[in-house]
BAFI-3210 file (N, C-alpha, C; in Angstrom, 3 decimals, decimal comma, padded with zeros to 6 digits):
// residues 194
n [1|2|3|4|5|6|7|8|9|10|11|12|13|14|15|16|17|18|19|20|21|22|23|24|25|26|27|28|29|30|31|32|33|34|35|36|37|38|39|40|41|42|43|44|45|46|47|48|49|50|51|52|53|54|55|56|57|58|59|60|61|62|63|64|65|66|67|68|69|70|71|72|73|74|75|76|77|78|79|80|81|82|83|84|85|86|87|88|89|90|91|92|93|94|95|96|97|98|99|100|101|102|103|104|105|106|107|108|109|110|111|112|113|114|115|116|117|118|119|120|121|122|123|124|125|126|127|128|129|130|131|132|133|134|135|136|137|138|139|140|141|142|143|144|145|146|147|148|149|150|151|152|153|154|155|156|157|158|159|160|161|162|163|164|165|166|167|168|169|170|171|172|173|174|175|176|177|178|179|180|181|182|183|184|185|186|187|188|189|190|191|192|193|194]
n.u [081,291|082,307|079,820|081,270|083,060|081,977|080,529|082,830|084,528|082,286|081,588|084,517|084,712|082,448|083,616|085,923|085,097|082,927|085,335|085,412|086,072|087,390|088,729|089,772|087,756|088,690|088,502|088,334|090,168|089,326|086,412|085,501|084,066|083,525|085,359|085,146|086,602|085,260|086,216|084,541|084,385|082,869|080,483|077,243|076,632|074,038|073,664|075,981|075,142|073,395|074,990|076,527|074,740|073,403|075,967|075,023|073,302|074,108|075,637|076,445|076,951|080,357|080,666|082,342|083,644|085,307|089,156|090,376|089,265|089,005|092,019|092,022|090,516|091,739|094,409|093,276|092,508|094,724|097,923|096,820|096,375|098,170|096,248|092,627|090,273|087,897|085,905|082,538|080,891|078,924|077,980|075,562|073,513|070,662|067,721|068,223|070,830|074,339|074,624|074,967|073,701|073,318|072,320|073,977|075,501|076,804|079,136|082,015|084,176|086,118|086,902|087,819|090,081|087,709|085,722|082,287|081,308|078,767|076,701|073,466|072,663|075,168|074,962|076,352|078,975|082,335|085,376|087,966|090,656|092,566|092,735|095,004|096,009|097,453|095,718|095,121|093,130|090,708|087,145|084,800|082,153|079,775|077,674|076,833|076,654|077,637|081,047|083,683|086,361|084,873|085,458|084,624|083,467|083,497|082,465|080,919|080,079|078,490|078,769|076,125|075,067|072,743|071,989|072,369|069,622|069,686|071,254|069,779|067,559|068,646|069,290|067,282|066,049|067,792|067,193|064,319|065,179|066,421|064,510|062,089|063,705|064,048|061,262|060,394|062,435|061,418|058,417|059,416|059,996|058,057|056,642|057,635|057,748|054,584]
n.v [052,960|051,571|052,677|055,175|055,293|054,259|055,849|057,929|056,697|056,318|059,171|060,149|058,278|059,619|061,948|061,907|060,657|062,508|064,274|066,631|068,940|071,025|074,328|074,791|077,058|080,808|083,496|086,713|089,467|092,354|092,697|090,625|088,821|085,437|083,057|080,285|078,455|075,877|073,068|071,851|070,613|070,934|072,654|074,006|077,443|077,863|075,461|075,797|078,049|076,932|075,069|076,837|077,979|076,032|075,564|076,792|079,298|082,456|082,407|082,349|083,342|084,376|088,324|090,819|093,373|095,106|096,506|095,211|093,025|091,620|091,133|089,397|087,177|086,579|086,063|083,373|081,696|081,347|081,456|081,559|078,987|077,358|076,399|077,299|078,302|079,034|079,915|080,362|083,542|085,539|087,320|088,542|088,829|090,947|092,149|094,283|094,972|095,158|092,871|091,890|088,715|089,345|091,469|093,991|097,116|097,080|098,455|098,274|096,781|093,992|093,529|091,382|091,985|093,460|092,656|092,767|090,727|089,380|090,443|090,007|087,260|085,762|085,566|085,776|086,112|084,654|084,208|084,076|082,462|083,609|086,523|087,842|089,450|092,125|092,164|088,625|086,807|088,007|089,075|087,164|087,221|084,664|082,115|080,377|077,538|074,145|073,916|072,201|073,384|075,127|074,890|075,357|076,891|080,314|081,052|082,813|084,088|086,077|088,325|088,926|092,324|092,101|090,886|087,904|085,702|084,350|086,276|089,306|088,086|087,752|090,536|091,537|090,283|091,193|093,883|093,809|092,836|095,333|096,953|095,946|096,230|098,965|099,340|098,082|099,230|101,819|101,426|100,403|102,796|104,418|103,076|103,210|106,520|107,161]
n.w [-198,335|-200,878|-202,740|-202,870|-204,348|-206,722|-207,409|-208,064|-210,135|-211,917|-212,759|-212,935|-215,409|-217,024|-217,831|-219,233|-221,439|-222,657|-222,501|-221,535|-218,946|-216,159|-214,954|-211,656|-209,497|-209,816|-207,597|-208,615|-207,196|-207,628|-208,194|-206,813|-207,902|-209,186|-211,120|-213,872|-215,937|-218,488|-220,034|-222,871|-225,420|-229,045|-227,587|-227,560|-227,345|-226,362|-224,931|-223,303|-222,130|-220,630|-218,742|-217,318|-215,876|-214,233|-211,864|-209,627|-208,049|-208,882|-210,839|-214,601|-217,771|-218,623|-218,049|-219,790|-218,551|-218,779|-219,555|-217,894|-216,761|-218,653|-219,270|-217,193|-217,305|-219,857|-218,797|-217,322|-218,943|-220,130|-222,672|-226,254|-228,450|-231,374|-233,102|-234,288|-232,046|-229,729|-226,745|-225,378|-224,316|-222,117|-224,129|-226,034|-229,463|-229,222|-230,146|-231,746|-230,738|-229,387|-225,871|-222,744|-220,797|-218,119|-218,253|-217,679|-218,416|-221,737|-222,547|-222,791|-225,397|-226,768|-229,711|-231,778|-235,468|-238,063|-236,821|-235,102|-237,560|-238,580|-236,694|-236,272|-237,575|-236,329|-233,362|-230,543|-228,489|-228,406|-227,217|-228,902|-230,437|-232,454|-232,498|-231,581|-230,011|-227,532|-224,698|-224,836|-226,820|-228,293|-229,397|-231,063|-233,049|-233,715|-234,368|-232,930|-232,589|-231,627|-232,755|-233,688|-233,086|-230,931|-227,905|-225,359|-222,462|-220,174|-217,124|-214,833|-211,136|-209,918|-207,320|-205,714|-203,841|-202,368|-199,444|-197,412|-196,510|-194,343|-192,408|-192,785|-191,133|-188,484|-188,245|-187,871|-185,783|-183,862|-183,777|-183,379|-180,679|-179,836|-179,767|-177,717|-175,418|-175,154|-174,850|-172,047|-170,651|-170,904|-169,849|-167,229|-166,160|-166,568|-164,253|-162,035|-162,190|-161,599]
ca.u [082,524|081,812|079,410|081,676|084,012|081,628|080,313|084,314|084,533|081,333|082,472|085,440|084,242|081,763|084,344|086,884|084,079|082,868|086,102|084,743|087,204|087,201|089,703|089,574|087,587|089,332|088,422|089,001|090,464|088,468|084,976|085,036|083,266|084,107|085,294|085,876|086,964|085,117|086,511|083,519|084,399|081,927|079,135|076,802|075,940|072,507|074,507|077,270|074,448|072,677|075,805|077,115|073,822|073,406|076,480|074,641|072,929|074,578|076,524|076,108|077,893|081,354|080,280|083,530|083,207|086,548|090,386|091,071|088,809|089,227|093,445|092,467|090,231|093,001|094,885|093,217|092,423|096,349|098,290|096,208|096,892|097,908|094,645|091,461|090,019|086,821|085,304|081,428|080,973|077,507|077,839|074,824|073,139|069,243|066,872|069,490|072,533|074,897|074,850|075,209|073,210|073,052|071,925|075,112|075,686|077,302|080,303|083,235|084,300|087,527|086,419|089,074|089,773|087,010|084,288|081,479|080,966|077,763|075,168|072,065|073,299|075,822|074,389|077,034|080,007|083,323|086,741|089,003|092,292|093,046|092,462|095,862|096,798|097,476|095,472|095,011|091,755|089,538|086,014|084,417|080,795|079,574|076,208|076,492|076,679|078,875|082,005|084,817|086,928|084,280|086,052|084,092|082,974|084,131|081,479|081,245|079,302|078,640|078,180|075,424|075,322|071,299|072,325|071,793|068,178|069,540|071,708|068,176|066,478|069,698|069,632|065,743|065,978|068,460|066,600|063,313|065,840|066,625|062,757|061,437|064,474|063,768|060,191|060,315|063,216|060,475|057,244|059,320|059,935|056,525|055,893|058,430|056,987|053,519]
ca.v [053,390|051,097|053,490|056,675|054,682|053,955|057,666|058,337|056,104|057,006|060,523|059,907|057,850|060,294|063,250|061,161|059,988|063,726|065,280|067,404|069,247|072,752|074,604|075,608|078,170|081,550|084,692|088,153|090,397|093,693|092,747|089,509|087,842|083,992|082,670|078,820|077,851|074,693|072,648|070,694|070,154|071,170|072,293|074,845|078,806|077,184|074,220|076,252|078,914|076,282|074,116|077,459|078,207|074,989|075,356|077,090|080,741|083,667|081,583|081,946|083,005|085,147|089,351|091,646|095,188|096,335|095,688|094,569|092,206|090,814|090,981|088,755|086,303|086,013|084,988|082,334|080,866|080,966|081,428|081,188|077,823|077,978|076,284|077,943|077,567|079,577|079,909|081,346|084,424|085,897|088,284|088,401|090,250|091,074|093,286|095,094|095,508|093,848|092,893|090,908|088,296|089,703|092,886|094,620|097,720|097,093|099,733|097,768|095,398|093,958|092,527|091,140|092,575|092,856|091,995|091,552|090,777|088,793|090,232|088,560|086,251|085,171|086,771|085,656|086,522|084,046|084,282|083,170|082,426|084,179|087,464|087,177|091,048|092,523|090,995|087,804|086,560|089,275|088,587|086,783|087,081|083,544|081,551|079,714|076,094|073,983|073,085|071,465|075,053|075,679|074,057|075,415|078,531|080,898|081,018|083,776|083,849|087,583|088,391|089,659|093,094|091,585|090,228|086,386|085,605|084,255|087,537|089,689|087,731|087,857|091,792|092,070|089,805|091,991|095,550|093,684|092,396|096,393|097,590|095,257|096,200|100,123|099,512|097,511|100,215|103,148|101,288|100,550|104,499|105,011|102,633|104,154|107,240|106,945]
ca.w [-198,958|-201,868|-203,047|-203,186|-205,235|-207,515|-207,685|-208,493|-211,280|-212,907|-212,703|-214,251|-217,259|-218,365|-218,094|-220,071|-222,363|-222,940|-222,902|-220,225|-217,917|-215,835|-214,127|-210,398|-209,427|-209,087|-207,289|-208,661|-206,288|-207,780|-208,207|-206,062|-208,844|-209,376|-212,257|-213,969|-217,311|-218,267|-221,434|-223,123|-227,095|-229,746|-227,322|-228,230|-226,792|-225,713|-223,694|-222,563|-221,093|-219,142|-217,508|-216,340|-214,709|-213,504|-211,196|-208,989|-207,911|-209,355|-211,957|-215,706|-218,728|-218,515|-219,034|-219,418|-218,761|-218,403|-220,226|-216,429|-216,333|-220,140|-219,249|-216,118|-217,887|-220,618|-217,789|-216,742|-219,987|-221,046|-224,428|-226,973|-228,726|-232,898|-233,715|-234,096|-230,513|-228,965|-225,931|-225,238|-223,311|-221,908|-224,812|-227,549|-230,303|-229,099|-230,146|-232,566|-230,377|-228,388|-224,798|-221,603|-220,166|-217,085|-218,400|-217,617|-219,269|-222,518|-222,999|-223,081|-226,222|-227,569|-230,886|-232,906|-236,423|-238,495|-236,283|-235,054|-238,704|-237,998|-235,740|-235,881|-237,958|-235,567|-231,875|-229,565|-228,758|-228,242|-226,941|-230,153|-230,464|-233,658|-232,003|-230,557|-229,472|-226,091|-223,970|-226,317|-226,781|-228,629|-229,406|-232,161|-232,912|-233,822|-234,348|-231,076|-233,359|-231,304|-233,677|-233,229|-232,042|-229,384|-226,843|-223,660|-221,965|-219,298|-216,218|-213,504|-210,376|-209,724|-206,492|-205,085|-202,617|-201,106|-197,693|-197,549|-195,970|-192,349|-192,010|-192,449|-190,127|-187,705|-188,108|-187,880|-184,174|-183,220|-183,992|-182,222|-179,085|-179,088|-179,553|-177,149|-174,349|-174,858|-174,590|-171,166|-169,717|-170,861|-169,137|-166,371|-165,794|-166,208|-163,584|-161,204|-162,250|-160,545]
c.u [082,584|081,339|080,136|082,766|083,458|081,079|081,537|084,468|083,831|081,602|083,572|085,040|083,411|082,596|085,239|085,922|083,615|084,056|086,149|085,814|087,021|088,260|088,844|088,798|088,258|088,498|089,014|089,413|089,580|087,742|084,572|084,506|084,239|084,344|085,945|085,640|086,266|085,139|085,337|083,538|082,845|080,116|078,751|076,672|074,793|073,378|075,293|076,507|073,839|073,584|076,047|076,387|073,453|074,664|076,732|073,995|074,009|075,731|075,614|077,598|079,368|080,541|081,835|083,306|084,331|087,589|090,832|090,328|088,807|090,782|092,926|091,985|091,205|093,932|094,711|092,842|093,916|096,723|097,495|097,050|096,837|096,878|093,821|090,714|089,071|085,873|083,798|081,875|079,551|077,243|076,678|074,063|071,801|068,532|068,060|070,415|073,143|075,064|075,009|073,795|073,050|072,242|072,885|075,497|077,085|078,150|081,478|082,954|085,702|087,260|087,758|088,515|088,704|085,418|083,591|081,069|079,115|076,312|073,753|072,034|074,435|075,884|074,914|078,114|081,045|084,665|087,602|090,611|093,346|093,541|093,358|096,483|096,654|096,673|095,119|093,743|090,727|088,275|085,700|083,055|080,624|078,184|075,951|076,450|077,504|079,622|083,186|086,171|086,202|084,403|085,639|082,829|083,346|082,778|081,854|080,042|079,582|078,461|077,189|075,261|073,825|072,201|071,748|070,575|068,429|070,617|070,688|067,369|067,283|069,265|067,909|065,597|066,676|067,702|064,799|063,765|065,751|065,426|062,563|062,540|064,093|062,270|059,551|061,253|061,722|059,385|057,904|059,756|058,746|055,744|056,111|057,469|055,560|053,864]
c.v [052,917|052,100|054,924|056,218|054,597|055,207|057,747|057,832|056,124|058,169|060,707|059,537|059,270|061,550|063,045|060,953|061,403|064,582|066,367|067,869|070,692|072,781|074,901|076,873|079,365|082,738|085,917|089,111|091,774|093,879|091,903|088,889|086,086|083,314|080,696|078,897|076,645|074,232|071,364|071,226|070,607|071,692|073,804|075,804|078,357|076,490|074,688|077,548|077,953|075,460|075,446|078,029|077,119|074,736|076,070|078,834|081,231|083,786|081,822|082,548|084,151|086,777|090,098|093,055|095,727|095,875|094,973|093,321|091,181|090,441|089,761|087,316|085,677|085,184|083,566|081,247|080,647|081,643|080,768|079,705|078,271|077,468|077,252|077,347|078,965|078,979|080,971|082,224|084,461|086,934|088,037|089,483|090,286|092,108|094,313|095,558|094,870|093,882|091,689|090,303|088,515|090,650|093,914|095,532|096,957|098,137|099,555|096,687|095,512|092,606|092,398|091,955|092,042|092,235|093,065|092,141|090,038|089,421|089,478|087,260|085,326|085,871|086,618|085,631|085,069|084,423|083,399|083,483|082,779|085,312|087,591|088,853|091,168|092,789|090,091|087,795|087,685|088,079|088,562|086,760|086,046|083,061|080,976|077,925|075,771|073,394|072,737|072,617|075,174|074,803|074,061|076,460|078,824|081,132|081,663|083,915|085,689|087,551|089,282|090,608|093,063|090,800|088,804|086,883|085,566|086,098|088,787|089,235|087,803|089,545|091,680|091,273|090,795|093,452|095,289|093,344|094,125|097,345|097,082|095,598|097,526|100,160|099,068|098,465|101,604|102,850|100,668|101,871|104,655|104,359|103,358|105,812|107,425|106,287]
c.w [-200,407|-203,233|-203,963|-204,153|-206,224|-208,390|-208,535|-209,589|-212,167|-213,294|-213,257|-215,319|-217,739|-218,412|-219,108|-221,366|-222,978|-223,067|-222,009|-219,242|-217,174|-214,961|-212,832|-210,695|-208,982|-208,895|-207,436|-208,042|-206,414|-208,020|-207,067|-206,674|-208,661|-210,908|-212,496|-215,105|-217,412|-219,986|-221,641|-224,604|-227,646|-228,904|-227,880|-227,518|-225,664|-223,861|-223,007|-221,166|-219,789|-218,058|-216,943|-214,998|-214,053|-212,064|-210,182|-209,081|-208,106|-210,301|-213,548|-216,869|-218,353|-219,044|-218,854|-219,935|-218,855|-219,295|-218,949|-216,506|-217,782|-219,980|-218,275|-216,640|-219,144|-220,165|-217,277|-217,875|-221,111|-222,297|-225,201|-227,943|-230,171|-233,340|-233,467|-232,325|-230,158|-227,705|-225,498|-224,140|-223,205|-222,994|-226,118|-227,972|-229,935|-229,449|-230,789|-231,627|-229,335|-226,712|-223,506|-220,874|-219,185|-217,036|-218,382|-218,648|-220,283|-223,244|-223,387|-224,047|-226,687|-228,708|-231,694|-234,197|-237,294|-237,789|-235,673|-236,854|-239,164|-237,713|-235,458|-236,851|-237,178|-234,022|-231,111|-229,659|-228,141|-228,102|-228,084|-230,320|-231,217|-233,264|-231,064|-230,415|-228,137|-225,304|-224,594|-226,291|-227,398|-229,007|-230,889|-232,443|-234,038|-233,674|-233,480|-231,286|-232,371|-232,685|-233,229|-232,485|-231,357|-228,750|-225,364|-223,732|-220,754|-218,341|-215,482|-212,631|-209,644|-208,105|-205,848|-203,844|-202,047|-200,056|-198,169|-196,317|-194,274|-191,749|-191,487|-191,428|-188,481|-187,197|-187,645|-185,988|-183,411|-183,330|-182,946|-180,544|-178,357|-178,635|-177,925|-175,336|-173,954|-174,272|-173,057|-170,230|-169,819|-169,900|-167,582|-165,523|-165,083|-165,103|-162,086|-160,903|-161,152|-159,019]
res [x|x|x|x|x|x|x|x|x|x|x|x|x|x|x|x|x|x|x|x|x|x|x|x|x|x|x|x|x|x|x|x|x|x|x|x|x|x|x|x|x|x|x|x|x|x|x|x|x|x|x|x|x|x|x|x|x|x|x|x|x|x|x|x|x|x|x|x|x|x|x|x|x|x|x|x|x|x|x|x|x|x|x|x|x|x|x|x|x|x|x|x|x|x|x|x|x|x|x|x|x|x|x|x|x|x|x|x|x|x|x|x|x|x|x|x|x|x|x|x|x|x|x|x|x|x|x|x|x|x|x|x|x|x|x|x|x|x|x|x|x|x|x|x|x|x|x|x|x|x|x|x|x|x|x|x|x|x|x|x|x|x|x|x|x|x|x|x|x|x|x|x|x|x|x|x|x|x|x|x|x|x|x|x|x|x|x|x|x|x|x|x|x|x]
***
């Protein structure tokens, strides 16, 4: 018990010590995707890509395809605050034009005014707080530096329509339970038979 106390208190300090914070995870009702806000001060595009994939399979940076799904993420990241304040998305500039880390077609954008002023000069995109119209948050295309306004990044865990592995092997016992039952009713016909 000792132990888990001590876990707890380490765990605290370096979150306190980093600044470090994330909201709950919430679930979107119309993709099922997963989403979490996680506040970590000045970090960079780079840093912000790898904690979000670090917090597990089918986790990485925020992509938004829709105004539904940019209104809902607005949501969960609040009123924009009057400081300057950005958050990464999975959004960057590659190979001349802009798109999603996932791969995810790229059709939908809500770039604040003026932007993306950047492109390969600044290849990723950010949620900024300037960009304060209906749904707030428009997009900022940015060098990916952390600075003192990049206050996080938005993380989504897509979900995947592959079957988990024991489900497959579930369905595949079951389709040999039904082989293996027809094939023992047929040869005992044929035994009948004769």
């Amino acid at each position: 018990m000792e132990h888990v106390f001590k876990l707890i208190a380490i765990t605290l300090s370096f979150l306190i010590y980093n600044n470090c914070w994330s909201s709950s995870i919430e679930t979107w009702s119309v993709n099922g995707h997963q989403y979490q806000v996680i506040n970590s001060p000045s970090i960079s595009w780079d840093e912000s890509r790898t904690a979000a994939q670090n917090l597990g399979d089918g986790w990485d940076l925020v992509t938004i395809t829709s105004v539904e799904e940019q209104t809902y993420i607005a949501e969960l990241l609040g009123a924009p605050p009057s400081s300057l304040t950005e958050y990464y998305t999975g959004g960057r500039y590659l190979n001349g034009s802009w798109g999603w880390v996932t791969d995810e077609s790229f059709t939908y954008s809500y770039w604040g005014n003026s932007e993306p002023n950047g492109n390969a000069a600044e290849p990723y995109i950010a949620l900024d707080s300037r960009f304060n119209t209906n749904p707030n948050w428009g997009w900022n295309d940015f060098d990916g530096i952390g600075n003192y306004f990049n206050v996080g990044f938005v993380a989504e865990k897509h979900v995947s329509a592959v079957p988990e592995p024991t489900s497959i092997a579930l369905v595949g016992l079951g389709l040999a339970g039904i082989f293996f039952q027809e094939k023992r009713k047929l040869l005992n016909s044929f035994v009948s038979f004769l």
